[in-house]
C-alpha positions as CSV (number, residue, x, y, z in Angstrom):
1,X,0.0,0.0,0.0
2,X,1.3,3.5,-0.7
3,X,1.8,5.8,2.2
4,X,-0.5,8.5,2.8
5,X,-0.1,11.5,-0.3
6,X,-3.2,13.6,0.4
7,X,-3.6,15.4,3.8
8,X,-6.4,14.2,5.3
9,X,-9.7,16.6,5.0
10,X,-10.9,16.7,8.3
11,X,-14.3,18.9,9.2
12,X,-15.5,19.6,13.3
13,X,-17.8,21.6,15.0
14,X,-18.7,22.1,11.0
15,X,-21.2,25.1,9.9
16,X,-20.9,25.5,6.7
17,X,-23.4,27.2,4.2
18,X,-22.3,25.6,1.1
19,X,-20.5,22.1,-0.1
20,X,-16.6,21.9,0.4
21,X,-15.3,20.4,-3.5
22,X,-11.8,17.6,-3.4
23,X,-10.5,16.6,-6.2
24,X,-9.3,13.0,-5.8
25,X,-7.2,10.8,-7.5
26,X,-10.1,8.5,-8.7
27,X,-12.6,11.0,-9.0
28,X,-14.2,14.0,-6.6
29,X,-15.4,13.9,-3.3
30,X,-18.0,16.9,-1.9
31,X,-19.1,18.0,1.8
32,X,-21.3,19.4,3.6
33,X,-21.9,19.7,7.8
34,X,-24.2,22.5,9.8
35,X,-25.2,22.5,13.4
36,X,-28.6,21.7,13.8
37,X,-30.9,25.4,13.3
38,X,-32.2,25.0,16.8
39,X,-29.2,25.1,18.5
40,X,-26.2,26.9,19.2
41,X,-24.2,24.5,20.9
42,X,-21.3,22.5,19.0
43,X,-22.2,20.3,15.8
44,X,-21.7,16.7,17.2
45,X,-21.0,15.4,13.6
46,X,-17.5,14.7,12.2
47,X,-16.0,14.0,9.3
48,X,-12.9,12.7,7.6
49,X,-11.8,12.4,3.7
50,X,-8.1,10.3,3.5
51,X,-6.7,9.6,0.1
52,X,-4.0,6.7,-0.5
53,X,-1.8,7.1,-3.5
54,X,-3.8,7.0,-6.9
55,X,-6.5,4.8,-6.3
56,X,-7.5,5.0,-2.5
57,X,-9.8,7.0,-0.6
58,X,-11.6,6.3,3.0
59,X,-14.6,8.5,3.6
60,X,-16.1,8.8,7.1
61,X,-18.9,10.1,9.1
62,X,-19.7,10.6,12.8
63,X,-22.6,11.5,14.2
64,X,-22.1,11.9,18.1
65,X,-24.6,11.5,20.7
66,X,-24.8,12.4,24.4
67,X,-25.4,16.2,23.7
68,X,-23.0,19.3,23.2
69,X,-19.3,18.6,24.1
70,X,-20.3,14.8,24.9
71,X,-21.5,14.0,21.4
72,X,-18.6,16.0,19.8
73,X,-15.8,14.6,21.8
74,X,-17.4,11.2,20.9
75,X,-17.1,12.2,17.6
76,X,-14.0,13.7,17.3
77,X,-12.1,11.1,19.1
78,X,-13.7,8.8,16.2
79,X,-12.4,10.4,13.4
80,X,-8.9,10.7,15.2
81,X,-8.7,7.2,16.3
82,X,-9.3,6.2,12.2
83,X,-6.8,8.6,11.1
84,X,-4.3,7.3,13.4
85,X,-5.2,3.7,12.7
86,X,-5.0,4.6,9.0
87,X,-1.4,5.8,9.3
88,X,-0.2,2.9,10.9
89,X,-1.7,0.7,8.3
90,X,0.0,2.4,5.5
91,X,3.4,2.6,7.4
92,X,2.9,-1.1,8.1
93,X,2.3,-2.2,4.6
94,X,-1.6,-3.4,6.1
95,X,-5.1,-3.4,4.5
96,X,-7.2,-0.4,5.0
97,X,-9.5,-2.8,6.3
98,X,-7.4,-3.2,9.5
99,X,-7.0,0.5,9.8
100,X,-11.1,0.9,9.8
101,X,-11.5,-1.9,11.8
102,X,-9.1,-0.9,14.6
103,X,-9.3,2.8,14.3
104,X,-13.4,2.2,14.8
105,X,-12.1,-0.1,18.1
106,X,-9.5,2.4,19.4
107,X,-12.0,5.0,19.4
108,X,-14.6,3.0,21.5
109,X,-12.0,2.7,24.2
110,X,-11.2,5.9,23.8
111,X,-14.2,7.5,24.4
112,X,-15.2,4.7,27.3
113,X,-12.1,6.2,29.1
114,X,-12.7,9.8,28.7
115,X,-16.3,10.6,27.7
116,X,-18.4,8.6,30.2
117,X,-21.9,9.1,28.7
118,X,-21.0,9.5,24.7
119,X,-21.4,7.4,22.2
120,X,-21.2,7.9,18.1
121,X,-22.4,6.3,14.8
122,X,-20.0,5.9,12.1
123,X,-19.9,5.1,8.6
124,X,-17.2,4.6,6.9
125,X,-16.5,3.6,3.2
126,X,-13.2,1.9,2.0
127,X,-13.2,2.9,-2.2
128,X,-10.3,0.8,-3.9
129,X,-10.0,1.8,-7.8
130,X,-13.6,0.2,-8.8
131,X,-14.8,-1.3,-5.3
132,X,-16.4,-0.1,-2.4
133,X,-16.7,-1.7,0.5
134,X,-19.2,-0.4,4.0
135,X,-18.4,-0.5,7.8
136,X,-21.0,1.2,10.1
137,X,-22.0,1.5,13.5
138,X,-25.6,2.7,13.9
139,X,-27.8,4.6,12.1
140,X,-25.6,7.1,10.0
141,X,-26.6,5.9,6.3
142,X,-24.3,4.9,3.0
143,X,-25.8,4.5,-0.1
144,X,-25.0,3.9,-3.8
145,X,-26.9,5.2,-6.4
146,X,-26.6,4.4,-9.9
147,X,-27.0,7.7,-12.5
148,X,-30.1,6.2,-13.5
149,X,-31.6,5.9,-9.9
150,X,-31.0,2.5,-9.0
151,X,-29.8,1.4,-5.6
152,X,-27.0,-0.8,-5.2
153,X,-26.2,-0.5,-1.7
154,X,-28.0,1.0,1.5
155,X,-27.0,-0.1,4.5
156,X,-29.7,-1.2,7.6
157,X,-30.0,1.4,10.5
158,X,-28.8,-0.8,14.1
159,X,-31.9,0.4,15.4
160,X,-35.2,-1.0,15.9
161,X,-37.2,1.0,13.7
162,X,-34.1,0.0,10.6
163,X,-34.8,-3.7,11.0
164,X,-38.4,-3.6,11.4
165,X,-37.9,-1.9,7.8
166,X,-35.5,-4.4,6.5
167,X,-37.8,-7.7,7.9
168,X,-41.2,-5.9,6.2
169,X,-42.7,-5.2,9.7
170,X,-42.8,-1.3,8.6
171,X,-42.3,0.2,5.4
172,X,-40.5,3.8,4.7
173,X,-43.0,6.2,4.9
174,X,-43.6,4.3,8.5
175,X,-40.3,4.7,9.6
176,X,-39.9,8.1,8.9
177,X,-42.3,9.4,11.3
178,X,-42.1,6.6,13.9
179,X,-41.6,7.4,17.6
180,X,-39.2,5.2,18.3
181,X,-37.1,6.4,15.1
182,X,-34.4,7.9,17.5
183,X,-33.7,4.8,19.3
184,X,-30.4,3.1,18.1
185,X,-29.4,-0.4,19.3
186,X,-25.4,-0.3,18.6
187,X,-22.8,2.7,18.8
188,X,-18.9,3.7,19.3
189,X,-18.4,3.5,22.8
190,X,-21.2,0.9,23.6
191,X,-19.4,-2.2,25.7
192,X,-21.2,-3.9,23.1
193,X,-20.6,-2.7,19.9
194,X,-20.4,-4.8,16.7
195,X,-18.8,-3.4,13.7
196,X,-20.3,-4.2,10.3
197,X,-18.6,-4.3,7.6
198,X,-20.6,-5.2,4.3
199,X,-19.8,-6.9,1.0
200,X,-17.5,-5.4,-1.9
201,X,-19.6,-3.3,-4.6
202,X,-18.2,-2.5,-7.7
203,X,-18.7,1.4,-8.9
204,X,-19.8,1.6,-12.7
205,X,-18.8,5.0,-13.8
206,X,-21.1,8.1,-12.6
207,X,-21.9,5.7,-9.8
208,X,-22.7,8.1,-6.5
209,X,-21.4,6.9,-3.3
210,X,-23.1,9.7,-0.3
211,X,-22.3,8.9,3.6
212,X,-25.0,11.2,5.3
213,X,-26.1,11.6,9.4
214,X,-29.4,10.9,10.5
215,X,-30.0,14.5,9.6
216,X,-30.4,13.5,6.1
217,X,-32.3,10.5,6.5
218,X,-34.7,11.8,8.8
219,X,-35.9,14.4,6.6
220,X,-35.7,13.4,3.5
221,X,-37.1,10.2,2.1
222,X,-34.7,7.6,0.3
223,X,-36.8,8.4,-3.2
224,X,-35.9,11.8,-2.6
225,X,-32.6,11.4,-2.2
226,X,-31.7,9.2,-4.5
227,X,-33.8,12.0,-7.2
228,X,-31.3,14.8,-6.2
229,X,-27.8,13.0,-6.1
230,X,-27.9,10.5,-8.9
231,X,-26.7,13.1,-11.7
232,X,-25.5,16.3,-12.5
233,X,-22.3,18.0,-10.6
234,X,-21.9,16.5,-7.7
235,X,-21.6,19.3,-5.5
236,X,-25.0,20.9,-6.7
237,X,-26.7,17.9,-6.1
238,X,-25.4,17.7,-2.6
239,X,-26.3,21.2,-2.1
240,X,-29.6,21.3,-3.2
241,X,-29.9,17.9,-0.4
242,X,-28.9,19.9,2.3
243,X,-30.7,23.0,1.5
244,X,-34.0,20.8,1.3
245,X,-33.3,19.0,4.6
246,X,-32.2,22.2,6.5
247,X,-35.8,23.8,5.2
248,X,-37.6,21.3,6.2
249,X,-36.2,20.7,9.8
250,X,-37.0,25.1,9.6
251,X,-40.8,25.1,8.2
252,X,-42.0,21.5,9.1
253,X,-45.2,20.7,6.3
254,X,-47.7,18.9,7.7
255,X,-47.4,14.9,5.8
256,X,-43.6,15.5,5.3
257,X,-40.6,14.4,7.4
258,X,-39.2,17.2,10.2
259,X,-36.7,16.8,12.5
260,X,-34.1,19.2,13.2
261,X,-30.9,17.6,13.6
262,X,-27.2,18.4,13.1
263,X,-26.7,17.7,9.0
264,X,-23.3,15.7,7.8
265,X,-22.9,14.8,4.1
266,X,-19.8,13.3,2.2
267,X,-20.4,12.5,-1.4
268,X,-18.0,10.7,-3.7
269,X,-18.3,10.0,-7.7
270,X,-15.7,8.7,-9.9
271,X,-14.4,10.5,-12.8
C-alpha cells in the first residue's frame, strides 16, 4: 500500500453554508456539515476524507450523541482514532481494512475512558480503484446510487425501527415518522458494539457513493434522495440535499418528514 499522499480533509464543529469540493485521485469527493438550526451548541458530527496514492480513498462520518461537548468529543475522538489507525496501516504495509476496523475499536476505548456518557455512529467507506466496501456503527446511512436511480447499496440502520424496515414489519414512509425512530441499538463506545462491515460493490462510472447523518435521512425520504444526487455536478446535487433537509427541519409541512438535527454529508463520484 502507498503511504499516505493527500492530507487528510478533516471537518468539526462544521457550519458550513455551502459544499466543500476535493478533487481526488479516482474521482471527486463533496461535503457538507451544519449544526442543527435549533441550536447553538457544537455540531456533534464529524468527518474525515483520507486519500492513498492513486487509487484509495476512506470517507467517514460521525454523528455523536450524548449532547454538546459529549457528542462532539465522541465524535472527534472517532475520526482521530481512524486517522491514526489509518497511518499505521500504511506505514505497516496493512489493508485499509485493518485500519477501519481498529481505528473504529480504538476510538470506543477511547471514548469509554474519557467521555463517560458519549457514544457515536460511524460510517465509513473503503473505495479501492472500482470497489467499495461499507463499515458502520448505527444509524448514520451509506448509499449507492446508480445515474439512473438504482440502488446498489444501502446499508440497515442498528436500530429497531431500521430492522423492522428491512424484515417488512414497517415500510418507509412508516419509519420516517415513527416514535421510536431515534432509538439506536449499537454505537462507538457501547461495551457492546459490533462493527459491520458489508460486501464489496463495484462502482460503474457516474456511480454516486453519499455517507450522510441521521439528519439527512430523517428528513428526506430515500426516493428523494436518490432523485437529487444521482446526476448532475456533484456538489449541486449535494447542495440542493442539504438545502432541502435544513428547510424542512426550519418550516415542518404537515405529511412531510421534520426533524431538526445536526446535517453531515460526504459524497463521492468517480471520474
Amino acid at each position: 500500500m502507498s503511504e499516505l499522499q493527500v492530507t487528510p480533509a478533516v471537518y468539526r464543529e462544521c457550519n458550513m453554508d455551502t459544499v466543500v469540493r476535493h478533487l481526488l485521485p479516482g474521482g471527486e469527493a463533496v461535503v457538507f456539515s451544519s449544526r442543527s438550526p435549533d441550536k447553538d451548541s457544537a455540531n456533534e458530527d464529524a468527518a474525515a476524507i483520507h486519500s492513498f496514492g492513486d487509487s484509495a480513498q476512506v470517507l467517514t462520518v460521525a454523528d455523536g450523541m450524548g449532547g454538546g461537548r459529549l457528542g462532539e468529543t465522541a465524535s472527534r475522538l472517532t475520526i482521530e482514532a481512524i486517522e491514526e489507525s489509518l497511518l499505521a496501516a500504511a506505514e505497516g504495509d496493512l489493508a485499509l481494512r485493518s485500519g477501519i476496523l481498529s481505528g473504529i475499536e480504538n476510538a470506543s476505548d477511547r471514548i469509554k475512558d474519557v467521555a463517560q456518557g458519549a457514544g457515536t455512529t460511524v460510517a465509513t467507506l473503503e473505495i479501492t480503484g472500482h470497489s467499495v466496501r461499507p463499515y458502520h456503527v448505527g444509524d448514520s446511512v451509506i448509499l449507492i446510487v446508480g445515474q439512473r436511480g438504482k440502488i446498489k447499496l444501502l446499508t440497515v440502520p442498528h436500530s429497531p425501527v431500521g430492522l423492522a424496515v428491512e424484515a417488512g414489519v414497517l415500510n418507509h414512509d412508516e419509519a420516517m415518522h415513527h416514535e421510536d425512530r431515534h432509538i439506536i441499538l449499537n454505537y462507538v463506545g457501547s461495551p457492546e458494539m459490533r462493527i459491520e462491515m458489508g460486501s464489496v460493490v463495484t462502482l460503474a462510472r457516474r456511480d454516486t457513493v453519499l455517507i450522510a447523518s441521521d439528519g439527512l435521512v430523517d428528513n428526506l425520504t430515500i426516493p428523494e434522495i436518490v432523485a437529487l444526487v444521482r446526476k448532475g455536478p456533484l456538489a449541486k446535487a449535494i447542495q440542493s440535499a442539504a438545502e432541502q433537509a435544513r428547510q424542512r427541519m426550519s418550516a415542518p409541512t404537515p405529511g412531510q418528514p421534520s426533524k431538526p438535527d445536526d446535517l453531515t454529508i460526504v459524497a463521492y463520484r468517480r471520474r
